[in-house]
N, C-alpha and C positions, 0 to 999 in steps of 0.2 A: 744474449741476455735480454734485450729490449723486446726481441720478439716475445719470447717466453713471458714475458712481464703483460705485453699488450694482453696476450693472450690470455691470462690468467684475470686482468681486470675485465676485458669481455664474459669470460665465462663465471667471474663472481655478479658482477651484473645480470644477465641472464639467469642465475640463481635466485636476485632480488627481486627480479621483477614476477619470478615464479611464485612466490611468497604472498603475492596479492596486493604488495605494496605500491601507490598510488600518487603519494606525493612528490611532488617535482623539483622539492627542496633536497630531498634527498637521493634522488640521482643527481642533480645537478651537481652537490657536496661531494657525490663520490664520485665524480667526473675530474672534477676540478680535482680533488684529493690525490689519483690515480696518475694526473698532469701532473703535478709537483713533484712526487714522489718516483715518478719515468726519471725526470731531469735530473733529480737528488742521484737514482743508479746510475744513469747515464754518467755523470759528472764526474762520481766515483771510481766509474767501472764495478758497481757491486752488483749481484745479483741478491731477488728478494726472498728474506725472512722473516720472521716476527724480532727476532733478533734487530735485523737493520732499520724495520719498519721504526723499530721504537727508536733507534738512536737517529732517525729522520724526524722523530716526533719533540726528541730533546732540541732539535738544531730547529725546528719552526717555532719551539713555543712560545709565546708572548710574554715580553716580561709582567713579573705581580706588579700592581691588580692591573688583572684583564678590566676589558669591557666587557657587555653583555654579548654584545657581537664576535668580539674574539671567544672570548669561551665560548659558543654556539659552534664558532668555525671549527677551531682546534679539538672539538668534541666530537665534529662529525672526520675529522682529520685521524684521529683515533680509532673511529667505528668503523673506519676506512683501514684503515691496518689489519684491523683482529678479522673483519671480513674476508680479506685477503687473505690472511694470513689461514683461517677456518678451511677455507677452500681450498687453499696447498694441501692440507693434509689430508682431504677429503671427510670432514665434518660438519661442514655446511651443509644444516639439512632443517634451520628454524629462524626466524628474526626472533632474537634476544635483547635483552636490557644486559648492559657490560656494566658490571662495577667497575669504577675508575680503580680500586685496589683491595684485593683481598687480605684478610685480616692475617699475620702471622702466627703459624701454630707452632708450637716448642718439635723438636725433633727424636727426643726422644720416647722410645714406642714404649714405656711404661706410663710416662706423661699425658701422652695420643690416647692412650685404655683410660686414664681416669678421666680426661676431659669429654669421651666420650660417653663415660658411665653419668657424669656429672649434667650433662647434656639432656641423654635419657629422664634423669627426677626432673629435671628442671621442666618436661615437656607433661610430665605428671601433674603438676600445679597448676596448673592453667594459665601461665606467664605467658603475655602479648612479646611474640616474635623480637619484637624491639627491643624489647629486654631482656631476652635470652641472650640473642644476638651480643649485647652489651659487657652479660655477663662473661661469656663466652670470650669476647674481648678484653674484660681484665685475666680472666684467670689463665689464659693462654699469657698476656706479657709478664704473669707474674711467675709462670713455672719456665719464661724464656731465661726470666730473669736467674732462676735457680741453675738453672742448664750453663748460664755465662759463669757463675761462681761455682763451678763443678758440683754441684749438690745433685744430682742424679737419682738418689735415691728419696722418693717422699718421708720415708718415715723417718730419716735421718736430718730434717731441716728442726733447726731451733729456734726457739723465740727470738734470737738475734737477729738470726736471717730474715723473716716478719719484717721485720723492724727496718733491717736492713733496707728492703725494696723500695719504703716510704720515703726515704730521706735521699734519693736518689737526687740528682740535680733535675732531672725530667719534674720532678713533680714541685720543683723551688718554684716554677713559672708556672703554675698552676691555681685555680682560682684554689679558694677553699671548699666553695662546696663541689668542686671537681674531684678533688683529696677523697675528700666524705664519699662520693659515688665509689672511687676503686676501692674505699677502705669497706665500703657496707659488701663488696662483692667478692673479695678476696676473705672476710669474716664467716661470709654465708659458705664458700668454698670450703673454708677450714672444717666448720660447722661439720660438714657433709663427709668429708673424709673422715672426722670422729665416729660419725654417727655408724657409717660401715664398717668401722674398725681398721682402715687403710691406716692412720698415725695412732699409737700408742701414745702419745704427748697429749693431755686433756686439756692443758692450758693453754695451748697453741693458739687456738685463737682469740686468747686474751691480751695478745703481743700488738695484734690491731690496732693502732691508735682510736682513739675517742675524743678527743679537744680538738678543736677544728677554729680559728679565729672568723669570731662573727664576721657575716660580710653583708650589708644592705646596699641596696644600691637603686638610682632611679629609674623607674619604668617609664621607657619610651611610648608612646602612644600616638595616633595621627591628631597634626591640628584638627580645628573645627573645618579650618577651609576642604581639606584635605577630605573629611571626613563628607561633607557635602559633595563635595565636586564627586567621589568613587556613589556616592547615592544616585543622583541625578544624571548617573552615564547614559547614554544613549548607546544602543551596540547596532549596528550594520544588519541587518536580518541574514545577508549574505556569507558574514563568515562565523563560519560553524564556530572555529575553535576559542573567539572572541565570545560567542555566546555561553560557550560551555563554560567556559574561565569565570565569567562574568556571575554565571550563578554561583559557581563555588565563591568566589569573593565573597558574596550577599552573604553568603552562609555561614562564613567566618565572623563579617563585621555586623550584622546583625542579629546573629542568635549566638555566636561565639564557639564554634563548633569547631574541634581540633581537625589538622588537618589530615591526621591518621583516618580518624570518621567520616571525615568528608570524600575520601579515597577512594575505601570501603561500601561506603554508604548503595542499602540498596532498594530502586523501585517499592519492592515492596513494603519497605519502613515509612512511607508518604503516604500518610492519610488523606486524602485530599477530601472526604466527606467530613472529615471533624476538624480541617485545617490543623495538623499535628505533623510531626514528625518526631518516629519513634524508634529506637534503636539503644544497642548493650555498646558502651564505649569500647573503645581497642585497649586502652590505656588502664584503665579503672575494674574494670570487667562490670559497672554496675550500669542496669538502665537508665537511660532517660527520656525522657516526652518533653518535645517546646513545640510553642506554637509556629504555625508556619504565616509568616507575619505577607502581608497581600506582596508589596514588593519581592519576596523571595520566592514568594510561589508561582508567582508569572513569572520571573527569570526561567525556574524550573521547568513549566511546564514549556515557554518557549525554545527551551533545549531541545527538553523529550521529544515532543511533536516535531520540531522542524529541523532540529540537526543531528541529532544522536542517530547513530548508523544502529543500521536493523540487525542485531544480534542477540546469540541464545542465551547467554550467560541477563542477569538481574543487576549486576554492577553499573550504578546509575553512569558516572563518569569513567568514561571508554577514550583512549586514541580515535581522534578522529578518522586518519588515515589508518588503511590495513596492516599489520592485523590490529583488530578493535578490540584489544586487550586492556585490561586496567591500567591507570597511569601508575607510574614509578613514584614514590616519595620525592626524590628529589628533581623531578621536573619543575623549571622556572614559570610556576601556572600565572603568577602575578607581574611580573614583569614589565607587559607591556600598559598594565592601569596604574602600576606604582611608580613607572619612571617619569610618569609627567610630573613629580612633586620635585621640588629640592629636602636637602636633609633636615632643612627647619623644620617642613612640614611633615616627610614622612624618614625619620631618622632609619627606619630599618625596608627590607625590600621581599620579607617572608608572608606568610598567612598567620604568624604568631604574631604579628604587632597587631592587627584586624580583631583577636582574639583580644588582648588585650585593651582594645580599643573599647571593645563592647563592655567587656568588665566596667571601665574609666567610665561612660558614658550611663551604666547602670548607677552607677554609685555617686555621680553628679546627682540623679532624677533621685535619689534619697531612699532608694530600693532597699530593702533591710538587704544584710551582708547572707543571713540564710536563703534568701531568695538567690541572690548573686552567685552563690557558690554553687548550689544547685544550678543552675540556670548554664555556669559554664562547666557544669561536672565535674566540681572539688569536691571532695569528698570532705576537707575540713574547712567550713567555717571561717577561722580564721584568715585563711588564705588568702581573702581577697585583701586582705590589710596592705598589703604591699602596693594596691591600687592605687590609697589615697595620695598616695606621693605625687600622682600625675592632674591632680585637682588641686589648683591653684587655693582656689577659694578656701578648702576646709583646710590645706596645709595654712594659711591664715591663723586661723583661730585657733592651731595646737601652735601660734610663737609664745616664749616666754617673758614677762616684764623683765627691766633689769631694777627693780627693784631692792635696794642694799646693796649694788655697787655700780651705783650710780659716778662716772666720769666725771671728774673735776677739771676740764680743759672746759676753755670755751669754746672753744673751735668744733667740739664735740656732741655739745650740749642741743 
């Protein structure tokens, strides 16, 4: 068993490094990974699967909440598994991005045909991935949902059943505009099934909920210190991947630019003769042009020039180490500039608070809200209202008198 095992982490190895891959964080990770998980069989008497790999991966996890370090570890403790694991069966043949979990698909194959018809229109309209992806995500838990109460057949579900799914205890702990997201997606689905003629029930998707309880709430944002100290970084000229990070930050807390777009974002969208940058949002699908303000654009060009590895693809932000592929959404880009705050100063630890920050700081400088909204690419106007909460000053001047009921204590007065 042990041999077998050495042997198989040599030859996944030797796979990795065939790959082009480079970084010494990540053999190290799957050295040490490969140490644990010997001892784990050995201890057992198990020989390796993905099967055991994973009940090795229950028995190391750290309990909630990680640190940043433990999830780091336990992540490459996992990519150490599926690698293993890839190479038992002889399909190791690329470095992949692993989703931590694939989304659940209903099992029945009449269900499987409409989610995939549904899939198809959806790719018609021109919906950013994210949101398909999303959709895709309720309408699957929603026809899982029909398959647990035997409804099997779509044309046979009734406006109860609708109805049925919303009030589920799952969605009692859920925000309200969470509710509002499954209910606009499971509406649109119904929509879709009428519109082909799959449900003979026309009213079906009027069983939807529509009342949803207001919910507002405060926008986090960085202090001022906070806000200064990530401007005035100083980065190492020596490590790349500090440089690269560093301008995407700029890019978020200065010009306020999603972090989908900043993914994405490519060479050729940087004007650098009219100091602009220009590009069609992920999210919105509409253009926009902002300035490329001197601070962001020297970050930028100190990337380009001196750290970005030499590849064919246009995608400005690349994996440092090989392969120099796009980064993933959820890589920790800010991490290591956001952990030097405590939660006073920087309550949240994403590229959304940065975003929001820029909004807060437009809207202090007395920026009209049309500029703003444009500027961070909302399409309404109104939107940025939700800012003013995180400005002290003007949330001031909207307090009310107490005027006519006025407190008759002294102690109050």
């Amino acid at each position: 068993m042990t041999k077998n095992f050495v042997q198989l982490s040599a030859e996944t190895l030797t796979k990795i490094e065939g790959f082009g891959i480079k970084s010494k964080t990540v053999f190290k990770g799957f050295r040490r990974s490969c140490r644990l998980l010997k001892a784990y069989l050995e201890e057992n008497g198990l020989d390796f699967n993905y099967e055991i790999g994973q009940k090795w991966l229950s028995a190391v996890r750290p309990c909630n909440p990680m640190t940043y370090s433990q999830y780091v570890i336990h992540a490459g403790q996992r990519r150490a598994v599926i690698l293993l694991s890839e190479q038992q069966k002889g399909a190791l043949d690329s470095w992949q991005v692993y989703p931590k979990k694939k989304t659940a698909r209903p099992k029945t194959e009449s269900y499987l045909q409409l989610l995939h018809s549904y899939q198809s229109r959806l790719l018609t309209v021109d919906m950013a991935k994210a949101t398909i992806s999303l959709a895709l995500h309720v309408v699957s838990d929603f026809l899982i949902y029909l398959e647990k109460d035997d409804k099997l057949v779509i044309n046979s579900i009734t406006p109860h059943d609708v109805i049925g799914y919303f009030i589920q205890d799952s969605f009692s702990k859920r925000k309200p505009n969470g509710v509002k997201a499954y209910a606009y997606k499971v509406k649109a689905f119904l929509t879709f099934l009428g519109d082909v003629g799959t449900i003979t029930e026309s009213k079906l998707s009027l069983a939807v909920p529509k009342v949803f309880a207001k919910q507002e709430s405060i926008v986090t944002v960085l202090s001022e210190k906070a806000v200064e100290a990530l401007r005035s970084i100083e980065v190492e000229s020596t490590v790349g991947t500090d440089i690269r990070n560093h301008a995407m930050m700029l890019l978020a807390l200065r010009l306020g630019i999603r972090r989908s777009d900043i993914i994405k974002m490519k060479l050729t969208e940087i004007d650098w003769k009219n100091d602009e940058i220009s590009f069609i949002q992920q999210k919105t699908k509409v253009p926009i042009t902002l300035p490329l303000l001197p601070d962001v654009g020297n970050a930028l060009m100190d990337y380009i020039l001196n750290c970005r590895p030499q590849v064919s693809n246009d995608i400005v932000f690349v994996r440092y180490y090989s392969p120099h592929q796009a980064l993933s959404p959820g890589q920790h880009i800010l991490e290591k500039f956001l952990s030097e705050f405590d939660n006073e100063d920087c309550p949240e630890r994403g590229l959304q608070i940065l975003r929001r920050t820029c909004a807060t700081l437009m809207l202090k400088n007395n920026i009209p809200r049309s500029v703003i909204s444009a500027s961070i690419g909302q399409t309404d106007p109104n939107s940025v209202d939700v800012y003013l909460s995180a400005d002290e000053e003007k949330m001031r001047k909207c307090g009310l008198s107490l005027k006519g009921i006025e407190c008759e204590r002294g102690d109050l007065r």
